[in-house]
PALOVO-676828 format. One line per 4 residues: number of its first residue (from 1); their letters; for each residue y, z negated, x of C-alpha. Coordinates in steps of 0.001 Angstrom, whole numbers, padded with zeros to 6 digits. Layout:
BEGIN
NUM = A = Y Z X | ...
# end
This chain:
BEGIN
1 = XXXX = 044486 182988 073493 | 043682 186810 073689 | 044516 188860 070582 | 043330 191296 068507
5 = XXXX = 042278 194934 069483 | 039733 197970 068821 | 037358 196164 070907 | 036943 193016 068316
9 = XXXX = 034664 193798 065689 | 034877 191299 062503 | 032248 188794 063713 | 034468 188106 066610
13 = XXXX = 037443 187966 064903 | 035635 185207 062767 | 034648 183357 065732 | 038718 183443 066607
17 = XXXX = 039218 182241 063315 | 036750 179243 063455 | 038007 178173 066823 | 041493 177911 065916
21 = XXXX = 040848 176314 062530 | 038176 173906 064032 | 041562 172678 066788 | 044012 172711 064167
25 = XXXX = 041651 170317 061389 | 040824 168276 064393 | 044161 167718 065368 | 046123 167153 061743
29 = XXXX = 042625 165173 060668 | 040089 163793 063560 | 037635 162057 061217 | 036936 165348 059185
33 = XXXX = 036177 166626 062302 | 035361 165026 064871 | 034165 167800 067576 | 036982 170118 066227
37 = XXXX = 038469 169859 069990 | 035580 172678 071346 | 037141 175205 069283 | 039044 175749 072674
41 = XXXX = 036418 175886 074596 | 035026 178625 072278 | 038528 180489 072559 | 037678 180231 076855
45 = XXXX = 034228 181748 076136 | 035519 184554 074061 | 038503 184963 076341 | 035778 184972 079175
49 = XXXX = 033591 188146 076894 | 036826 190311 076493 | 038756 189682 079910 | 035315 190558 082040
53 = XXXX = 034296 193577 080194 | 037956 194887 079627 | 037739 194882 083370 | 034421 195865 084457
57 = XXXX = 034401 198718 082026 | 037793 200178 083586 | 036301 199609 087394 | 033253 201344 086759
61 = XXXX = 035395 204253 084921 | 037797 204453 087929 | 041060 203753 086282 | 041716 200005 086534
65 = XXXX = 045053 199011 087494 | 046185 195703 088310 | 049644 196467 087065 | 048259 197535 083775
69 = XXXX = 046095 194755 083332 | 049181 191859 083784 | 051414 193724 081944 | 048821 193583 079021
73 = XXXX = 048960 190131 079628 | 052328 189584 079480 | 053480 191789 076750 | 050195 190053 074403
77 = XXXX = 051163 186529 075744 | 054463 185777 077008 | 056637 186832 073736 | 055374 184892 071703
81 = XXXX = 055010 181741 073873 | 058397 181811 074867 | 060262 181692 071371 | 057962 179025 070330
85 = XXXX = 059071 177075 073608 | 062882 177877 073142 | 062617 176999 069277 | 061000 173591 070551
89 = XXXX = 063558 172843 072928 | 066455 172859 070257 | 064046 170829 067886 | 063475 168449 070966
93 = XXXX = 067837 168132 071240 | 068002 166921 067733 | 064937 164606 067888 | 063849 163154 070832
97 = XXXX = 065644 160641 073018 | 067084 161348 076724 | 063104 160682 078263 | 061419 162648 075741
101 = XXXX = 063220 165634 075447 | 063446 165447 079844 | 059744 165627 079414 | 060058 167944 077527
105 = XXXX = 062205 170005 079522 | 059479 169475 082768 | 056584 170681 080066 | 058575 173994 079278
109 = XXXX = 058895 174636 082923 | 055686 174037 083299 | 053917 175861 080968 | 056245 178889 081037
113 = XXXX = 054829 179034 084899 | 051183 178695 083649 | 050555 175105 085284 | 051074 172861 082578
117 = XXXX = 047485 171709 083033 | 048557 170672 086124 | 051587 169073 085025 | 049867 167093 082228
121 = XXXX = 047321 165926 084618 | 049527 164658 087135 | 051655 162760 084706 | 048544 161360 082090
125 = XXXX = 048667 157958 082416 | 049977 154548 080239 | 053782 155716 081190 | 054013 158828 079205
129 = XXXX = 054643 158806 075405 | 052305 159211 072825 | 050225 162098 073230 | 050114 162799 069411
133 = XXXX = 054192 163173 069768 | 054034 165824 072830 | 055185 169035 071387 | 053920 171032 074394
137 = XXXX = 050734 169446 075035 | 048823 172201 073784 | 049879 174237 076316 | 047437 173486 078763
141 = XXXX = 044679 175569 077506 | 047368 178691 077681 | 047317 177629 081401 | 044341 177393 082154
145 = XXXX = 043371 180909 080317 | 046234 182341 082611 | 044876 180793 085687 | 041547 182550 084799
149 = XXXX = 043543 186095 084047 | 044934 185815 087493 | 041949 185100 089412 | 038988 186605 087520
153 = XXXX = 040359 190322 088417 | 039843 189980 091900 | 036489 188502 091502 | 035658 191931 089797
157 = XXXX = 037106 193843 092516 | 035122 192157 094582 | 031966 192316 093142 | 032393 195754 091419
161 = XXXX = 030195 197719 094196 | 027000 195554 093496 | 024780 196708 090705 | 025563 195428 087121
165 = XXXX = 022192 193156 088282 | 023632 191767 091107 | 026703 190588 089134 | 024727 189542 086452
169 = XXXX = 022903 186973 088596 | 026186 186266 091031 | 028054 185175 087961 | 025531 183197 086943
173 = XXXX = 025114 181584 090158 | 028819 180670 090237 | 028769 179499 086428 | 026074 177048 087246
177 = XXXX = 027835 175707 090017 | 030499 175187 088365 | 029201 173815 085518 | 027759 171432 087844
181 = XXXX = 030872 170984 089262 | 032367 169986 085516 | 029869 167393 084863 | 030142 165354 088366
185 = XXXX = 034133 165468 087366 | 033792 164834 083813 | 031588 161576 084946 | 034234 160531 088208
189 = XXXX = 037246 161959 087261 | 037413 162434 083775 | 041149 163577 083253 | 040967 166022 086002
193 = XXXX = 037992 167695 084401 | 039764 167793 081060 | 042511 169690 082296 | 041774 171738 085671
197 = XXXX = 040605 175083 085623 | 038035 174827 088212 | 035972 172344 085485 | 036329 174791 082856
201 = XXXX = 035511 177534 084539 | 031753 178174 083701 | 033071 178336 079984 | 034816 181586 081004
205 = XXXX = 031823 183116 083122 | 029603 182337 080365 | 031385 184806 078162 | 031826 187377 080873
209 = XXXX = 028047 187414 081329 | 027260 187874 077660 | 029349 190855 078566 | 027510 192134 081249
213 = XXXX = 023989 191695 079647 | 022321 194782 078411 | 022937 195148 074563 | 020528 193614 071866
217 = XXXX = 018485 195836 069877 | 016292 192754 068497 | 016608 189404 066910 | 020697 190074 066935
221 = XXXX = 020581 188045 063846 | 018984 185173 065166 | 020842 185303 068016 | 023724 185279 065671
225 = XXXX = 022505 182206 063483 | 021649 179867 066453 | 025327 180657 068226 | 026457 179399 064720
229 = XXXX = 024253 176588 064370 | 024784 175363 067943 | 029060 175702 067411 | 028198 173824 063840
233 = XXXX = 026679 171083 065342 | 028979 170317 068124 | 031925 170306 065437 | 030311 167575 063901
237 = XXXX = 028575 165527 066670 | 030577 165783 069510 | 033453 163568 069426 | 036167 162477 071627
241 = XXXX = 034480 159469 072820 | 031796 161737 074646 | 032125 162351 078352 | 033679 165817 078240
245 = XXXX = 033971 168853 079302 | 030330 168724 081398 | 026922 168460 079503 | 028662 167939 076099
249 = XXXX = 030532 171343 076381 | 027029 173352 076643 | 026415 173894 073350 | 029640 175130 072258
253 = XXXX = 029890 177468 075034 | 026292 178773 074777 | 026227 178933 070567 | 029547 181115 071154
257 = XXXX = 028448 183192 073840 | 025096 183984 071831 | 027004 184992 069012 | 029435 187208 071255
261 = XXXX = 025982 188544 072827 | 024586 189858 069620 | 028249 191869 068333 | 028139 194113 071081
265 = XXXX = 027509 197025 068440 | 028858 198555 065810 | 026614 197499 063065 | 027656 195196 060202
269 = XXXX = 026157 191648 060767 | 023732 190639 058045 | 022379 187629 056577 | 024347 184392 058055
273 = XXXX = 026218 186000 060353 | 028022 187631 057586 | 030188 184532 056973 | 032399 185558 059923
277 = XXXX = 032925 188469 058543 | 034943 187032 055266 | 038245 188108 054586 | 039979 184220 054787
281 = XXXX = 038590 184000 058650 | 039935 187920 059451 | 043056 186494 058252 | 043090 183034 060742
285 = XXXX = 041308 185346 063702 | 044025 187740 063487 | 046480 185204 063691 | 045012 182531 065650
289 = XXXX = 047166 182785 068930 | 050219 182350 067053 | 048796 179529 064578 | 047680 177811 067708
293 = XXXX = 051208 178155 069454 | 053109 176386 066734 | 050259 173975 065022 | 050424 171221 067447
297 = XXXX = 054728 170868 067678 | 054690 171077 064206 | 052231 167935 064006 | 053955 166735 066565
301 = XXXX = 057339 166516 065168 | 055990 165515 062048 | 054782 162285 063699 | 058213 161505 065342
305 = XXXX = 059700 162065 062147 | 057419 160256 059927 | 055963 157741 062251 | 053914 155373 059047
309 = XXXX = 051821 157107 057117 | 052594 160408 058691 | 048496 161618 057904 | 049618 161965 054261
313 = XXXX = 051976 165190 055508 | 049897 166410 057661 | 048771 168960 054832 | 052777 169970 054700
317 = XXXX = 052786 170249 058636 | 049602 172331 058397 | 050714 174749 055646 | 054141 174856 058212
321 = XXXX = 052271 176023 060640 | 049998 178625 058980 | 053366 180243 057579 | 055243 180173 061017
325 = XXXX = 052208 181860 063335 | 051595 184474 060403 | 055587 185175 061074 | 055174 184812 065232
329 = XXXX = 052077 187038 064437 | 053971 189506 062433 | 057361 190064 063766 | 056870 188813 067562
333 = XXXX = 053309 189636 068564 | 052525 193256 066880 | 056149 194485 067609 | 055219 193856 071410
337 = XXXX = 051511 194473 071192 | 052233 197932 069855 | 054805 198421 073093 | 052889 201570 075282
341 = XXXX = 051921 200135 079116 | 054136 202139 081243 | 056577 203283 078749 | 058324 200218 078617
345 = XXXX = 059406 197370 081953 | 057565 194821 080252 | 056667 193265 083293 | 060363 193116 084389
349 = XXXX = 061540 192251 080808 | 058483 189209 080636 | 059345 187900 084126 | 063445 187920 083193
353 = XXXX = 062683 186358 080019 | 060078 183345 082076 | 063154 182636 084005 | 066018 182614 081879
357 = XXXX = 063609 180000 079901 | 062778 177981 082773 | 066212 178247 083331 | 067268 176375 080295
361 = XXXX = 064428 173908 080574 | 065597 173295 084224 | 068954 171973 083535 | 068148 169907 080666
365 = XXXX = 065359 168235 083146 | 067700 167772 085430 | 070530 166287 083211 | 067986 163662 082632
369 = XXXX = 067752 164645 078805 | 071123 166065 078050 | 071834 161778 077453 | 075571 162511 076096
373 = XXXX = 073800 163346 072884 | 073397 159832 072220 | 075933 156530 071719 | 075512 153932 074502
377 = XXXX = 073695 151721 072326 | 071076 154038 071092 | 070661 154705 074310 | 069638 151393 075286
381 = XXXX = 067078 151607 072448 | 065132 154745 073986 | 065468 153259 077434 | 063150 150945 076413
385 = XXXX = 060295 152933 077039 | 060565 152072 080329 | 060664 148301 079698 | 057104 147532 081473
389 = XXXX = 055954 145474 084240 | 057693 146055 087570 | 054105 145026 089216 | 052487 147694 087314
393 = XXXX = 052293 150246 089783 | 051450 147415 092935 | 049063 145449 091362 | 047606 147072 088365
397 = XXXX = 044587 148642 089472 | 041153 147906 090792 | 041713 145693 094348 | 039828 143751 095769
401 = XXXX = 040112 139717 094973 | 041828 138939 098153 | 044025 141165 097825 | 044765 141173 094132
405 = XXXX = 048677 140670 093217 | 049891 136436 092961 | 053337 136294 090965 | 055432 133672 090191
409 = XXXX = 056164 130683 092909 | 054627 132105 096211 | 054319 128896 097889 | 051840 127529 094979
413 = XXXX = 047945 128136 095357 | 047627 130196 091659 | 045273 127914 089624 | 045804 130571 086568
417 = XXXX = 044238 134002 086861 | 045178 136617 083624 | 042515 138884 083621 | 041997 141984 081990
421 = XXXX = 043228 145691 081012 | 046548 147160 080773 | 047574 144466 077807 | 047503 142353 080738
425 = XXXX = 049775 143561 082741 | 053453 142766 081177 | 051759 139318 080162 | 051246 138560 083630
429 = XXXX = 054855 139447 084668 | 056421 137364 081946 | 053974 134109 082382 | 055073 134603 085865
433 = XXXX = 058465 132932 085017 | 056428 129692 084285 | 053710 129691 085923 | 051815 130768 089627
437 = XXXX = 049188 133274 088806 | 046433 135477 089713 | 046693 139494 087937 | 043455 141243 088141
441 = XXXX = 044345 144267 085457 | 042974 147414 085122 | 043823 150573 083045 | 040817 150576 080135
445 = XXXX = 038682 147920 082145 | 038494 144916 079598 | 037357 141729 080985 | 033536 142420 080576
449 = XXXX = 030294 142967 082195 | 027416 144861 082093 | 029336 148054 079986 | 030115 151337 081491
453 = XXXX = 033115 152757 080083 | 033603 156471 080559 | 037252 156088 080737 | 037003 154366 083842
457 = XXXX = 033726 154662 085610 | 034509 152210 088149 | 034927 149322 085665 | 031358 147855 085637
461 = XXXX = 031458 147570 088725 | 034575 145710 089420 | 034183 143552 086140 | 030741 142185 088077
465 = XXXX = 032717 141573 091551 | 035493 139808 089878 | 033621 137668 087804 | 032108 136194 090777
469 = XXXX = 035103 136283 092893 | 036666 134318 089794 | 033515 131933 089546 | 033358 130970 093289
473 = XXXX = 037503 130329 093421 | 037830 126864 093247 | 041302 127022 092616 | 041422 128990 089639
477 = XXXX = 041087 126727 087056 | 041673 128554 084184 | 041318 132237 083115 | 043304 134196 080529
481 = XXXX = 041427 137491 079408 | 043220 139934 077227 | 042371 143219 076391 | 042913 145655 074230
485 = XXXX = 040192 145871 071806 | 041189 148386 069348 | 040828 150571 072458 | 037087 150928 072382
489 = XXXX = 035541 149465 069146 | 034857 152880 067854 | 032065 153676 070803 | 031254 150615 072545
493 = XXXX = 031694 147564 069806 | 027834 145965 070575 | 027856 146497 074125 | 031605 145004 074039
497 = XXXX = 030711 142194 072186 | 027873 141093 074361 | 029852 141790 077744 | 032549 139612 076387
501 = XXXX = 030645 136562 075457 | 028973 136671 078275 | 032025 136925 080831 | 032947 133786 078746
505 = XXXX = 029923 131663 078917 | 029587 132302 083079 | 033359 131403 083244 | 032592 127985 081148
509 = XXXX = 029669 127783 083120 | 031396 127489 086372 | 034018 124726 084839 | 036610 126944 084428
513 = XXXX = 039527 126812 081307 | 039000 129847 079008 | 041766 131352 076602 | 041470 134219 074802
517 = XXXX = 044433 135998 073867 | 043660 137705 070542 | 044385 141398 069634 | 048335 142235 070602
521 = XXXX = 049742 144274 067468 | 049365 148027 068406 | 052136 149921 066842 | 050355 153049 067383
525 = XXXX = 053946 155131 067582 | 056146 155805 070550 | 058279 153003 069274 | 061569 153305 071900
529 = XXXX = 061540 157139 070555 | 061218 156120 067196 | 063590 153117 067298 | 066246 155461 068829
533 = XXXX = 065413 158236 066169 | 066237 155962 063613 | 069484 154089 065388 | 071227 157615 065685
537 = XXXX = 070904 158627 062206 | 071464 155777 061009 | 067957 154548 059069 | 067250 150757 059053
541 = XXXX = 065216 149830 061941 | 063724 146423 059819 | 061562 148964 058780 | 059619 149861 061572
545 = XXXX = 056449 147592 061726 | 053660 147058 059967 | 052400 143875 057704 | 051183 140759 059170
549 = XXXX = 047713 141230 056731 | 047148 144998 058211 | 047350 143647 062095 | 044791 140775 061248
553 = XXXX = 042298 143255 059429 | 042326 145836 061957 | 041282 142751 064267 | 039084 140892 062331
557 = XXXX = 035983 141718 063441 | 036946 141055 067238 | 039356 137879 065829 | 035821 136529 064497
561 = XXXX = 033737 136773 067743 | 036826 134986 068871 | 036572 132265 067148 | 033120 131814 067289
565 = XXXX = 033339 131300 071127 | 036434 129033 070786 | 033996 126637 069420 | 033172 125261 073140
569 = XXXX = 036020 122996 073944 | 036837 124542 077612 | 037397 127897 075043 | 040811 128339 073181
573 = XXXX = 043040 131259 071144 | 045982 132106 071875 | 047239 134504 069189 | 049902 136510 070303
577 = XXXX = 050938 137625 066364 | 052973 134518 066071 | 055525 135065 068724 | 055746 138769 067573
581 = XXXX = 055195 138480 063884 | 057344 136519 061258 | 055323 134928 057996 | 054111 138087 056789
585 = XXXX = 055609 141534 058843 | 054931 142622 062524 | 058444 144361 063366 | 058948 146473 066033
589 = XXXX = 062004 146307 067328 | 064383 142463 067390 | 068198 143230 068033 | 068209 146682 068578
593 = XXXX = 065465 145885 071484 | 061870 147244 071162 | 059011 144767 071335 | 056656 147754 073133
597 = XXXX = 057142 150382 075295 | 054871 152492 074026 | 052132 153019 071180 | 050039 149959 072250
601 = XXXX = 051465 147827 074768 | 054467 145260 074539 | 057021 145655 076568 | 058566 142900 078658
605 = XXXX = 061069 141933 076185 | 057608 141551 073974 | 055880 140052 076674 | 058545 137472 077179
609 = XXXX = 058204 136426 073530 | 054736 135894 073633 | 054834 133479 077268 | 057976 131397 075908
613 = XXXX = 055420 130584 073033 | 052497 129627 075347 | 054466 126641 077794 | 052767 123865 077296
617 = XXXX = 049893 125433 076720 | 048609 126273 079876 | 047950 124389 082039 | 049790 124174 085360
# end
């Protein structure tokens, strides 16, 4: 984010402060705060106020240089950026496993290029490790502010000749488009409009246009207090359930670009505006960049390190992080913010620097990890990450019935159809060994009707074809439906409930065999990462897991709608806990081998477990 200069006054440098605070709460501890993600759409807004007047103020004075203006960038960016990226990288060698730290690698590339949006994007999906254990994650707001930096000049360049009027209402032409723009993604494609500039883009013009309005000589302090109120209450009511960026991200952007509106004087802000003004939040604005740069590895590592119970340090990992961006503040970011434009080749020096890093990053991406760091066996361990379905990528997604994926003998008519979301999918492979089946899974589509699930808005309808595509087979007999439950209970646990039951009573309807699988343990950890952390230093892996009583409580509430249903006799549990579980612990790993491949699904060595304890069963 954009630092610190004679244009800030203190109320700005508050609003820094409570945008970077807001992310780094949010990300150590959600439930305090549950909206705390906006704080970076309030750093776009501000970035947005300072970027477009920095610029129109030096076109209109006749001295604007393109040069000038990237080497600004680079020499208030790119320093500090890159030693946090290089000082990841050699944290990455002595933590993370061959896939890991090669992701790693691709992220540093990435991001030192400005397109990590991009690259996070492209690879978000149920194949990449847990986000909470992505050191570089963060870095896709960096890239998208870059993007903006890149582009936004020429716009101005542009537009310069027309009357500050004419801009004015261009800008906001263009911001309501976009915005428009945002909310259609943020509805159809929700991960592209999370991280792609184009869908963030009316945060940005939003704060150049409170930059271009004529100054307030009236009601500045109510200007001031409804900015505040409006970023208040989207810290505390929107969460990340809500279909973001779009509508939600209005009043974060407007509350912040109403406050930015009113501090374009020099007069001290009165009243309730003054609480920006308090020395603790000059302290966090003036260092916000730098605590933003390192917060999230920090957390990051911690949670690779300390994968149960790891919320209990997250007060260590934040106090970490406060002490490293006040040094990266101190000793990286003044020392080159102070460096004259012109005197120095910091655009040379910033570009040589970019490469040699992407340099590094390159080869280790290409070694596949640097995998010699490891023994063979350990390596084994980590490689189980990629212990999934080999039908995921064929037949796990929305197609039509016809069409949708039969395993197991070919020659058989499938009389068993497994349907539901991704916990579906490596159950289908391994039944497969048994029995002739049907997969119909989806990523976040559980088996029910009648709910709309923003995660994938082309669920409900799907759920309602397949149910009747299911219904009017006569040779499926019986119907597996698993799903992962713990996925959506937070949001959509009525709606579930009802969608559920009635998916079951139309499938008993119809004559068909129900059986519900009950909720799979969800580790919640990138457990081949973990498992491999542990085998090559040597801790015990028996201790990875978590107790049979915690996986049945976290459950219980879905567990009991279960059994309520299994009541009809064409309706019966099958409880996958007692393949994976022993009398009273839910392990992760069995003979060096994880049991998932990831945070919450098993893998097919899991999977295997579970259909070995289901012959008999089902029926053929």
């Amino acid at each position: 984010m954009i630092q610190s200069s004679q244009l800030f006054r203190t109320d700005i440098q508050g609003l820094r402060a409570v945008a970077v605070l807001s992310v780094v709460i949010f990300h150590a501890w959600p439930k305090i705060l549950p909206g705390g993600f906006v704080g970076v759409d309030i750093f776009f807004v501000i970035s947005g106020f300072l970027i477009g007047g920095i610029i129109q103020r030096d076109i209109e004075a006749g001295h604007f240089s393109l040069l000038n203006f990237y080497r600004k960038r680079v020499r208030r960016i790119v320093p500090a950026l890159l030693v946090l990226m290089m000082c990841t990288l050699f944290t990455g060698s002595l933590l993370l496993g061959p896939s890991a730290f090669k992701e790693l690698a691709r992220n540093t590339v990435s991001a030192t290029l400005f397109l990590s949006n991009v690259d996070f994007y492209r690879y978000s999906g149920y194949f990449d490790s847990v986000a909470e254990t992505r050191p570089l994650l963060h870095t896709w707001s960096l890239s998208v502010e870059e993007q903006f930096y890149i582009i936004f000049p020429f716009y101005l360049l542009i537009f310069a000749k027309f009357s500050r009027y004419n801009l004015v209402l261009i800008t906001l032409l263009i911001s309501l488009a976009l915005f428009a723009l945002s909310q259609y993604a943020a509805v159809k494609h929700p991960m592209a409009a999370y991280f792609l500039s184009p869908f963030r883009g009316f945060e940005f013009l939003t704060g150049s246009l409170a930059a271009y309005l004529p100054k307030m000589k009236k009601a500045k302090e109510l200007l001031k207090g409804c900015g505040l109120a409006l970023i208040t209450a989207s810290l505390i009511i929107v969460d990340s359930e809500k279909i973001f960026p779009g509508l939600w991200a209005l009043p974060p952007t407007l509350g912040t670009a109403l406050v930015l509106l009113a501090s374009r004087d020099d007069e001290n802000s009165r009243g309730i505006a003054r609480i920006l003004s308090i020395k603790p939040l000059l302290f966090f604005g003036a260092i916000s960049y730098s605590l933003y740069l390192w917060h999230w590895p920090v957390m990051a590592f911690t949670r690779i390190l300390l994968p149960k119970n790891n919320e209990h340090f997250m007060f260590l990992a934040v106090a970490t992080s406060i002490v490293l961006g006040w040094m990266s503040w101190r000793f990286v970011e003044i020392r080159f913010t102070n460096a004259q434009v012109g005197k120095s080749p910091i655009l040379g020096m910033g570009l040589i620097s970019m490469a040699l890093v992407v340099s590094v990053a390159g080869f280790i991406w290409k070694s596949g990890g640097a995998p010699a760091r490891f023994s063979q066996q350990t390596l084994l361990i980590f490689e189980g990450a990629q212990d999934y379905s080999p039908w995921r990528k064929k037949c796990h997604k929305h197609i039509a019935y016809a069409d949708t994926c039969v395993l197991g003998d070919q020659v058989k008519e499938p009389n068993l159809v497994v349907w539901g979301d991704s916990h579906g999918t490596e159950i289908s492979a391994a039944l497969a060994k048994y029995y002739t089946l049907r997969q119909i899974t989806s990523s976040a589509c559980p088996p029910v009707i009648s709910v709309d699930l923003f995660s994938n808005p082309d669920c409900l309808a799907a759920n309602e074809k397949t149910l009747l595509s299911i219904v009017s087979d006569p040779a499926a007999k019986t119907v597996l439906l698993a799903m992962n439950y713990e996925r959506y209970r937070k949001t959509e646990n009525e709606a579930l409930e009802a969608g559920y039951r009635k998916v079951v009573e139309e499938l008993v309807r119809s004559g068909k065999q129900v059986f519900l699988m009950k909720q799979i343990p969800n580790p919640g950890i990138d457990v081949a990462q973990t498992a491999g952390f542990y085998k090559a230093y040597g801790l015990n892996l028996s201790r990875l897991g978590h107790t049979l009583e915690d996986v049945r409580y976290a459950a219980r509430e879905w567990t009991e709608l279960q059994e309520t249903l299994a009541q009809h006799p064409a309706v019966s549990l099958i409880d996958p806990s007692m393949a994976l579980c022993n009398q009273d612990f839910c392990p992760l790993t069995e003979n060096d081998k994880v049991l998932y491949f990831n945070g919450d699904h098993v893998s097919m060595f899991g999977a295997d477990r579970i259909a070995k304890s289901l012959q008999g069963m089902l029926p053929r």
